[in-house]
N, C-alpha and C positions, 0 to 999 in steps of 0.2 A: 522829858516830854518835849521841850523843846528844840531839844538838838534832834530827836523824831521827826519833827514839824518840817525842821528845816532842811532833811534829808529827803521827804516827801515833795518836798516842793520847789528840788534842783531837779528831782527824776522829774516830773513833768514840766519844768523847762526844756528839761532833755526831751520830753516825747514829741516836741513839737517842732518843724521844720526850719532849719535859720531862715528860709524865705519869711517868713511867717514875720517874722520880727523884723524882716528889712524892710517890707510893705509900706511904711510908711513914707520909709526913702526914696520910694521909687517913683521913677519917672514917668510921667503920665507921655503916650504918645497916641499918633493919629498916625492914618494911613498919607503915606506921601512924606513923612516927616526924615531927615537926617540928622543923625544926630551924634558927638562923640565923648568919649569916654577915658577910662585908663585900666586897665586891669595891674593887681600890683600881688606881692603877697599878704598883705592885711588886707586886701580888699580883692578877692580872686571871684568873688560874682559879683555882676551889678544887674540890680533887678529894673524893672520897666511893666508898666502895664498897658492895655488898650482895648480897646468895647470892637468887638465885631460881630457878626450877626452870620446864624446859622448856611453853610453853604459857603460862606467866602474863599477864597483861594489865596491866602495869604504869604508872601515871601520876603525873606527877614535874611538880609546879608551883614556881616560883621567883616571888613575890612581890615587889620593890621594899621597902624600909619608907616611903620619901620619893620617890614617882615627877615633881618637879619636878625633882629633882636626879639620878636614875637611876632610865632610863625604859625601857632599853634590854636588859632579862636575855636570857642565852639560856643553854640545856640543850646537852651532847654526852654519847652513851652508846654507851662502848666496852665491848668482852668482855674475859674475861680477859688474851688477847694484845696487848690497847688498838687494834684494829681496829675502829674506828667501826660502830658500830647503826646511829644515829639522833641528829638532831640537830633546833630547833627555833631563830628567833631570835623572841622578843618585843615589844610594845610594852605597857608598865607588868606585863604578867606573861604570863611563859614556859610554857609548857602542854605536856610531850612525852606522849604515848600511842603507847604500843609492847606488841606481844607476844612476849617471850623464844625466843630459836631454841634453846637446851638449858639444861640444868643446869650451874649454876656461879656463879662471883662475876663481877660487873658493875663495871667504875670509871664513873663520872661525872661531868663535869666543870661543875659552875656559875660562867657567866662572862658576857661582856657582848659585844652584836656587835658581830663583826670583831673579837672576842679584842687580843692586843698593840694594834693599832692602833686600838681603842675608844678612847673617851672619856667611858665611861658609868661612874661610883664611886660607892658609898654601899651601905644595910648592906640585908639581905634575908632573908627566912625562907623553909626549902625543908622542901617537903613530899612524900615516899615515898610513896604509895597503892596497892594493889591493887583495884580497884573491885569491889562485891558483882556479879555478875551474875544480873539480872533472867532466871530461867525463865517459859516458857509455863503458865499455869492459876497461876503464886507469884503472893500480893498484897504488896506490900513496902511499909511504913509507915513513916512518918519526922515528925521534929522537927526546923525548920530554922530559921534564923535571916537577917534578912535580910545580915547581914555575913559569910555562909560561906555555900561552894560546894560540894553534893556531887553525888559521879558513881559512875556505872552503867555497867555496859556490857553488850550486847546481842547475839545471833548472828542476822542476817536470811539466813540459808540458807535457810530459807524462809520467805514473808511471815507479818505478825504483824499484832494491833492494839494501840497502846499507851492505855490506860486512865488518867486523871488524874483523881482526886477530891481537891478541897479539904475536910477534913476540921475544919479548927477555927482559930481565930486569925484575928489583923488582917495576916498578909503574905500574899501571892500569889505564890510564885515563879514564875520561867519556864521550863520543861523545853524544854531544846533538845536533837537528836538529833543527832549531830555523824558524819562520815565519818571516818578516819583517811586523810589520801590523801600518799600519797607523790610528791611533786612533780618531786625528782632527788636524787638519791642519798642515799638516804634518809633526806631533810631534808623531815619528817613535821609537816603542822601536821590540827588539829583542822576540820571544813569544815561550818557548819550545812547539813544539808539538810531539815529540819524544826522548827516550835516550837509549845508551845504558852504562850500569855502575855496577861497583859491582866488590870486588875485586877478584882478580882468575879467571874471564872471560878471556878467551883466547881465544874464535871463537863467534862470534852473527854474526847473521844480521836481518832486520826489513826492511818492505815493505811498502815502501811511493808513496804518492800523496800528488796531490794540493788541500788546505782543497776548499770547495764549499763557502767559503767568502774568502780567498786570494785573494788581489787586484794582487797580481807580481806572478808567477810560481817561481822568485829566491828565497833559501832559504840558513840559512847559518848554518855551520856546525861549531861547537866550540869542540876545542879537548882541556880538561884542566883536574884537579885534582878535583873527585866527593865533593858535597858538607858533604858528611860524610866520607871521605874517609882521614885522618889524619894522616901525614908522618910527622914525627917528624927530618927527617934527611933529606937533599938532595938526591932523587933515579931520575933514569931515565929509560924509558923505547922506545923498539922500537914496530910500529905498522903500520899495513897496511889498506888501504879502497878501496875497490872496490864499483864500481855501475858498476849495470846490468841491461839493458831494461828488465824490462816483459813484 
């Protein structure tokens, strides 16, 4: 009988999620927070939780600190009941964008793909973000650096035009206008469908819509240093975005 008992009551340790029993462990966070970690093989998820509220537009980057040695991050974001969002796998860094289905606490899991059966280790800094969003007729002004990425996000319900003025300094970043597209099962990556870049730009803009398979009208806007655009020195620049209903 009791070697029954105890065979009973490993299977539903088994039935329940390892999140489940890391909960305790986990890191409580807030929006704006940075924060870093290590992924290893005894420890290939680190979980994290945080309270956000129905509607939010949340984006959740995981960094490498040594991407020769771990190159491979990826994101999972489950609900309170640990029922999988969204997920994302990386190459040198993890990008999730998602919009919250209600109110409550989120757990999330920072790990490396293919989980257990990775082979990606090494230490990483993760970053919580709710992105400002860009209204029709707001000019939104910014100081950016070429070693940091900031993001926006956007509603093309109906078309817009996006407005880029270089404003001062020796950087030129690249504003790229990204899809949020849900590939299968809600394994969400970031999808450029527009940019504007190239250095010595000092005015553009480009005229958007919602592509005709966009599941969501949000879109998000990354402002960072072009991928051929190579600063060998710390510069900073300042820059402004406008959108305009057409």
């Amino acid at each position: 009988m009791s070697r029954l008992l105890s065979v009973l009551v490993l299977l539903a340790l088994l039935a329940f999620p390892l999140s489940v029993f890391a909960q305790g462990d986990a890191t409580q966070l807030s929006y704006g927070d940075v924060v870093t970690g290590e992924i290893s093989n005894q420890s290939f998820e680190v979980p994290y939780t945080f309270t956000g509220a129905e509607g939010d537009v949340v984006l959740i980057e995981m960094r490498p600190v040594d991407t020769n040695v771990f190159y491979s991050p990826s994101l999972i974001l489950l609900d309170t009941d640990f029922n999988p969002i969204a997920s994302v796998d990386g190459y040198d860094v993890a990008t999730l964008a998602v919009q919250l289905p209600a109110d409550g606490d989120y757990n999330l899991l920072a790990t490396r793909t293919d989980g257990r059966a990775g082979d990606g280790q090494g230490e990483y800094s993760l970053s919580l973000m709710k992105p400002p969003a860009i209204t029709a007729g707001e000019v939104t002004t910014a100081t950016i650096g070429n070693e940091e990425t900031q993001y926006y996000t956007i509603d093309l319900t109906t078309p817009v035009t996006l407005v880029y003025e270089h404003v001062s300094g020796d950087f030129y970043p690249a504003v790229t206008i990204n899809e949020i597209v849900n590939y299968y099962d809600n394994y969400l990556e970031l999808t450029e469908v527009a940019s504007i870049s190239g250095n010595l730009i000092t005015s553009a803009s480009v005229s958007l819509q919602m592509g005709a398979e966009a599941t969501s009208p949000l879109y998000v806007i990354t402002v960072a240093e072009g991928l051929w655009d190579w600063n060998y020195e710390p510069v900073t620049g300042e820059y402004t975005l406008t959108l305009a209903a057409e």
